[in-house]
Each structure stands twice: as C-alpha cells, then as structure tokens.
SEBAGU-793078 format. One line per field, with one value per residue (C-alpha): residue in three letters; x, y, z. Coordinates in nm, 4 decimals. Example, Ala and Ser with C-alpha at 12.3 -4.5 7.8 and 13.67 -1.06 7.14 Angstrom:
<sites>
residu = c(ALA:SER)
xx = c(1.2300:1.3670)
yy = c(-0.4500:-0.1060)
zz = c(0.7800:0.7140)
</sites>
This chain:
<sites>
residu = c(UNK:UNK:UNK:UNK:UNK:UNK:UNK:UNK:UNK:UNK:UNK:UNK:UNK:UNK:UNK:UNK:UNK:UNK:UNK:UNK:UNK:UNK:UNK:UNK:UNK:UNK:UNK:UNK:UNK:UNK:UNK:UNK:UNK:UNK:UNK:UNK:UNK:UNK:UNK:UNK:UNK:UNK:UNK:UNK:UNK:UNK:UNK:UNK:UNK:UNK:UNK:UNK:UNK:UNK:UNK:UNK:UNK:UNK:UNK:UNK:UNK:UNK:UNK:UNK:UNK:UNK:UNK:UNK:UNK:UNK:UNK:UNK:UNK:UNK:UNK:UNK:UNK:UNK:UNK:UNK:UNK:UNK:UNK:UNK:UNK:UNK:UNK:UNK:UNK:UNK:UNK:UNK:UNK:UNK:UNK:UNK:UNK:UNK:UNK:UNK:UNK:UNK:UNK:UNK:UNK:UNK:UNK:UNK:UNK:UNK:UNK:UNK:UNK:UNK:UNK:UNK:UNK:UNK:UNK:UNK:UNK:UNK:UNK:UNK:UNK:UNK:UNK:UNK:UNK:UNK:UNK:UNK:UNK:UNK:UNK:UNK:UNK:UNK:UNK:UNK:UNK:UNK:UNK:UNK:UNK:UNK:UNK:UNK:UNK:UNK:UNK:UNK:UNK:UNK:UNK:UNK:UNK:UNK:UNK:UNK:UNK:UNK:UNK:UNK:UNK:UNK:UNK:UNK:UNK:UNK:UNK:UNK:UNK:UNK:UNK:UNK:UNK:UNK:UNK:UNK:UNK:UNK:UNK:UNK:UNK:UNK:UNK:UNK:UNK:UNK:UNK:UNK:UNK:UNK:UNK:UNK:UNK:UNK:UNK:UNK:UNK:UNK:UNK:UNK:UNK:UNK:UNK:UNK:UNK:UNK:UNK:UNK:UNK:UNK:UNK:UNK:UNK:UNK:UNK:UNK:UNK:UNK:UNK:UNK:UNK:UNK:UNK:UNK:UNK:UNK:UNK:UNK:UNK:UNK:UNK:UNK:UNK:UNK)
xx = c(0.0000:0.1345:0.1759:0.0775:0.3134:0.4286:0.4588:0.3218:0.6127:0.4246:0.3608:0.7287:0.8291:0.6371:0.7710:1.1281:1.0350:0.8703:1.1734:1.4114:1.2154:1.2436:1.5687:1.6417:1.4435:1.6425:1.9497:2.0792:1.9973:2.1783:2.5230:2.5019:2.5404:2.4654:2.6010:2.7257:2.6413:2.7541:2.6876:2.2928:2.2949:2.0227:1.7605:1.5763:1.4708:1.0757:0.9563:0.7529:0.4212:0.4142:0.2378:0.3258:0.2371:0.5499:0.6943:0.6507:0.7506:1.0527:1.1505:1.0381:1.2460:1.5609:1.5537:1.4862:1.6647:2.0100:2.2087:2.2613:1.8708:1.7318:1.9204:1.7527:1.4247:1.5018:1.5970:1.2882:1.1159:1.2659:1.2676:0.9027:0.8126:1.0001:0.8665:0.5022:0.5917:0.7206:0.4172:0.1856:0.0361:-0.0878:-0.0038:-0.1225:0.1607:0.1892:0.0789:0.3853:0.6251:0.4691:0.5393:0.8356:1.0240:0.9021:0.9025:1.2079:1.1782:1.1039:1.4167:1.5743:1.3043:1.2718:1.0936:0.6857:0.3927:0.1674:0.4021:0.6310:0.7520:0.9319:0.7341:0.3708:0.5293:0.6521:0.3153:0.1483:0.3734:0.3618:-0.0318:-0.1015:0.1947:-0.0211:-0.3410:-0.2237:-0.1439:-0.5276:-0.4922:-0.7995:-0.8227:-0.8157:-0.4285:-0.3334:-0.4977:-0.2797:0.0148:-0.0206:-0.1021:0.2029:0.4533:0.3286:0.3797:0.6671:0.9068:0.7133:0.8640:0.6430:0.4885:0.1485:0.0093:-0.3577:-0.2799:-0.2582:0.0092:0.1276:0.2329:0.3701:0.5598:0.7128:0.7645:0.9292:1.1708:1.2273:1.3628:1.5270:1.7452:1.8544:1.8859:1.9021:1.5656:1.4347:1.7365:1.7391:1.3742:1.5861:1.7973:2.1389:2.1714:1.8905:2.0035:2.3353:2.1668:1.9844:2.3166:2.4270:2.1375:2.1061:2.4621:2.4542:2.7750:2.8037:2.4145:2.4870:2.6678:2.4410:2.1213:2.2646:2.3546:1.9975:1.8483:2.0436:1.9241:1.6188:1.5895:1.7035:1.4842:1.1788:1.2480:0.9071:0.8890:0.8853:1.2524:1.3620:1.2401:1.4144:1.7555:1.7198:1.6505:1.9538:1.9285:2.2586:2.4102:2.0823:2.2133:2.6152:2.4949:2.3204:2.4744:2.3996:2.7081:2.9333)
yy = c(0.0000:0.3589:0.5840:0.9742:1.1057:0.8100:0.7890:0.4683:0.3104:0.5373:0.8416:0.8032:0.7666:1.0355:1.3051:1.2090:1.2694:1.6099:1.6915:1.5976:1.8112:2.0966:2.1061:2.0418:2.3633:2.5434:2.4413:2.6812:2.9750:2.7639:2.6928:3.1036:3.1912:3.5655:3.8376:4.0177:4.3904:4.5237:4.4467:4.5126:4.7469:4.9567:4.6576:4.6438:4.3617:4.3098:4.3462:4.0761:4.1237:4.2196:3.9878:3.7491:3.4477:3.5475:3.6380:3.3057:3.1679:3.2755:3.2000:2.8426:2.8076:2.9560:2.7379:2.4022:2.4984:2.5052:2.8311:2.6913:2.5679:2.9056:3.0801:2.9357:2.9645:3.3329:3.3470:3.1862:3.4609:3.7271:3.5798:3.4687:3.8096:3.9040:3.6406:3.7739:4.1021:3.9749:3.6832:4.0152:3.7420:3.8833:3.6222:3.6669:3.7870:3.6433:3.2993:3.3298:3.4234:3.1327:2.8466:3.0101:3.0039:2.6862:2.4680:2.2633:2.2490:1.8302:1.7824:1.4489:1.3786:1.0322:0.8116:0.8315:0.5776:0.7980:1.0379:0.9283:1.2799:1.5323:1.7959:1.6663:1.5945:1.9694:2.0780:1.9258:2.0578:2.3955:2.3848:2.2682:2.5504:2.7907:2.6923:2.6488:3.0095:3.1421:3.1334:3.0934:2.6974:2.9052:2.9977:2.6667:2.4913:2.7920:2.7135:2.3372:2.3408:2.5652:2.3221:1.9915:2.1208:2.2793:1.9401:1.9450:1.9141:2.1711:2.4770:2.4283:2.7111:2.5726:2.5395:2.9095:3.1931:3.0801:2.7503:2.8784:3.1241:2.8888:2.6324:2.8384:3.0297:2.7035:2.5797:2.9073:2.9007:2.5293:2.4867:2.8281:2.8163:3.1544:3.3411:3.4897:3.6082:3.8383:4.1390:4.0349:4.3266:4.2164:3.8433:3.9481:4.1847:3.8664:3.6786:3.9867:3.9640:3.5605:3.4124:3.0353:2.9744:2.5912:2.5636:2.3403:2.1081:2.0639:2.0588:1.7752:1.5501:1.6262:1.5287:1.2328:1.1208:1.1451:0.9281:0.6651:0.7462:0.7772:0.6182:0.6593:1.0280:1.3422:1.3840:1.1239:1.0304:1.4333:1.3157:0.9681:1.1874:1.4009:1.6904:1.6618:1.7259:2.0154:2.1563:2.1969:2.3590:2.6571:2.9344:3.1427:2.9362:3.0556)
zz = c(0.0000:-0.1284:0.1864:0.1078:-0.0854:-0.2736:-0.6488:-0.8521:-1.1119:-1.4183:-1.1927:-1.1307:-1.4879:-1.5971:-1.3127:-1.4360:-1.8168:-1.6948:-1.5176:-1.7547:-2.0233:-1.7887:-1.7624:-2.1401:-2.2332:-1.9344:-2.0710:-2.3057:-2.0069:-1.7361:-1.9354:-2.0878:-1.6990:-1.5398:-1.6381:-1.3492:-1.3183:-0.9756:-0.6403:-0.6508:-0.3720:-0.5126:-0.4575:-0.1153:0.0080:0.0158:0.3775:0.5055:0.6949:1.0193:1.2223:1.4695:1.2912:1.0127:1.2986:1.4442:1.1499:1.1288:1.4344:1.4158:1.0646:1.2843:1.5364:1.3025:1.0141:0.9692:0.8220:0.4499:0.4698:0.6569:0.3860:0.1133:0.2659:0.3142:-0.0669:-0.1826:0.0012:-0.1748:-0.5326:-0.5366:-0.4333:-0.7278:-0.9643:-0.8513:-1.0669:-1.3330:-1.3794:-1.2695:-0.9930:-0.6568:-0.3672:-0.0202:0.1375:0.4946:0.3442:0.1044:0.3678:0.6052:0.3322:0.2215:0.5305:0.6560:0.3319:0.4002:0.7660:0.7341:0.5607:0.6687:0.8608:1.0080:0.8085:0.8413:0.8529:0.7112:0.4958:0.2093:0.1177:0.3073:0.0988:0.2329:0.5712:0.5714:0.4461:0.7384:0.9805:0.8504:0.8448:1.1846:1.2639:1.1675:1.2673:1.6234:1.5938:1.4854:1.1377:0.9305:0.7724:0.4666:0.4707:0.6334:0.3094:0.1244:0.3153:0.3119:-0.1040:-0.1771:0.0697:-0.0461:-0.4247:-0.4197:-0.5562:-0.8664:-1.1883:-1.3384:-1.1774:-1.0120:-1.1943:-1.1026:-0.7143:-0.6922:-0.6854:-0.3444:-0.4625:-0.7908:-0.6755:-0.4106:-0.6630:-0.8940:-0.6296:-0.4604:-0.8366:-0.8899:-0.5883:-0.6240:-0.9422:-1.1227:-1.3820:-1.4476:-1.3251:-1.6317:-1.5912:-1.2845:-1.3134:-1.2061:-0.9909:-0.8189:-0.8129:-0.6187:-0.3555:-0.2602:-0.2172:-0.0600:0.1923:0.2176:0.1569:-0.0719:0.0978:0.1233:0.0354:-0.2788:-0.1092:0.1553:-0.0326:-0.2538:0.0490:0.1863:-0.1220:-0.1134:0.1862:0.0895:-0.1540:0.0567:0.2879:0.0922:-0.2212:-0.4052:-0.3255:-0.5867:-0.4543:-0.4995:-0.8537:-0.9075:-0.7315:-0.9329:-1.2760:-1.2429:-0.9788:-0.8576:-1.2119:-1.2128:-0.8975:-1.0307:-1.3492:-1.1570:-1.2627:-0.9094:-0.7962:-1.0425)
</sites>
C-alpha cells in the first residue's frame, strides 16, 4: 500500500520525463550563466508582513533549520516576491512568507507511517503551525497546497500563486531556472542579503538522503533523474 506522498512506477516515470524536459528547455539559459552587473545594492529587500504568525515563522524556521537551509528559505522569500511582478500574480503575502520560510523544515526527517515525502510531511507541519497560531483553515490549506507542491517538476500554476511562486523560487534558488527572468543586480543583492555559501553542497547531500529514505517520493524520482548534475549547473554558484 502507497503511503501519502508516494509515487506509482508510471507516476514516477512520468515526473522524471517532466523533469528531464524541464531542464532540457532550461538548458541553453543555465550553461550562458549571469552576467554580473555590480553588487545590486540599489535593490531592497521586500519586507515581510508584520504579524506574529510570520513572525513566528521565522523563528520556528531559525531554530529548526540550519544556516545553508534558513538561507535558502530566506531566498525563496525574496525571489518569489520578485517572480510575482514579473508573472503580474498577486499572492497573499503572509501565506507566502509562512510556506516560504518553513518549506524545508522536514528535511531528513525520520521516516513516516503515514508520509512518504518530506514535501507533504513539511506541508502538514507547517499547516497545523499555523493553525495552532489562529490562522484561518483558509491559509493553512494555502500554506499546506504551496509546501506539499513545491518538488514538482512543473509549476502548479492551477494550485494558486502561493504555490507557484514557491515552486518556482524554490527551483530558482537550487537549481538556477528563471534566473534569467531576474535582473542580475537584483540576483546578487539577494546573495548579498542571504549568503549560498556551502548551500549546494548541503542541499545535494539532503536530497540524497532522501531518496534513501523515501524512495518513491517526488525527490527522490528528481535526485534519481539528475538533480545533482541540475544543482552543479546553476549558474547562481558561479
């Protein structure tokens, strides 16, 4: 019996074909590189919402994440808020930050009865996080939607902006598709801000584990269809 989470043989097959075309079409951008144009000091940051459930957020993601992950998170923050203007999309802001900086937080994760991917087991932690908290069910389902999805191959353009705009900033920062969609200035204030110092390294052992730890998994099927070689090419590490 397939735990939640878990991929059949041809779901698996056909996530690895998506992925693979993906990263075929991304290709050309990813080997051309950035072109770097100054520091990006001239780009502020996006300030997030001020209430005490981002609040609470964050300091949740500080004290499970570690510095490489947090960092990430904090990056995916800041480019889906800049993806949102160039796709002209309007996400709920605190529910953005919310899964943003709490998407990876059941990384490594021991392995679970009911939960065969560290993205849906994330998803559920984050949405009972928030609902504990007073949140409305509403942006728990939000929050929960945008976690669980964010491994796709392909953007979940029909899940809403919160989950595309995590997917696609999630993708950006590990693996480097639509960097070019970014000013570079704007791409290095974020490094500036957020540093990726030892992230790829890290992030490739965690997805490593992963797959061995939940083999039939959306991350796993990725790591098995080439993300590590997906991860070296991103040209934000070079």
């Amino acid at each position: 019996m397939r735990r939640d989470g878990e991929l059949s043989r041809m779901r698996q097959i056909r996530t690895a074909g998506s992925a693979l075309g993906v990263q075929t079409t991304a290709l050309p951008h990813l080997i051309r590189g950035l072109r770097r144009e100054g520091d990006g000091s001239g780009w502020a940051a996006p300030v997030p919402p001020d209430s005490r459930l981002c609040r609470s957020a964050l300091e949740e993601a500080t004290q499970t994440l570690t510095p490489a992950l947090l960092a990430h998170s904090l990056r995916c923050w800041e480019f889906g808020m800049a993806l949102a203007q160039v796709d002209n999309l309007r996400p709920d802001p605190e529910a953005l930050y919310v899964a943003c900086v709490l998407h990876d937080v059941a990384v490594g994760e021991p392995d679970d009865p009911a939960a065969g991917c560290f993205a849906l087991l994330g998803a559920q932690h984050a949405r009972a996080f928030v609902l504990d908290r007073g949140a409305t069910p509403e942006l728990g389902a939000c929050v929960h939607t945008a976690i669980a999805r964010h491994m796709d191959p392909a953007t979940p353009r029909d899940r809403g902006a919160e989950a595309a705009l995590l997917h696609d900033a999630a993708h950006l920062d590990v693996t480097g598709l639509r960097a070019h969609h970014l000013d570079s200035r704007q791409l290095a204030a974020v490094d500036a801000r957020h540093r990726r110092n030892g992230f790829a390294a890290e992030f490739t052992a965690a997805m490593r584990r992963e797959a061995h730890l939940r083999p039939r998994s959306t991350a796993a099927t990725l790591w098995y269809s080439g993300m590590r070689a997906a991860i070296a090419l991103n040209p934000l590490d070079r």
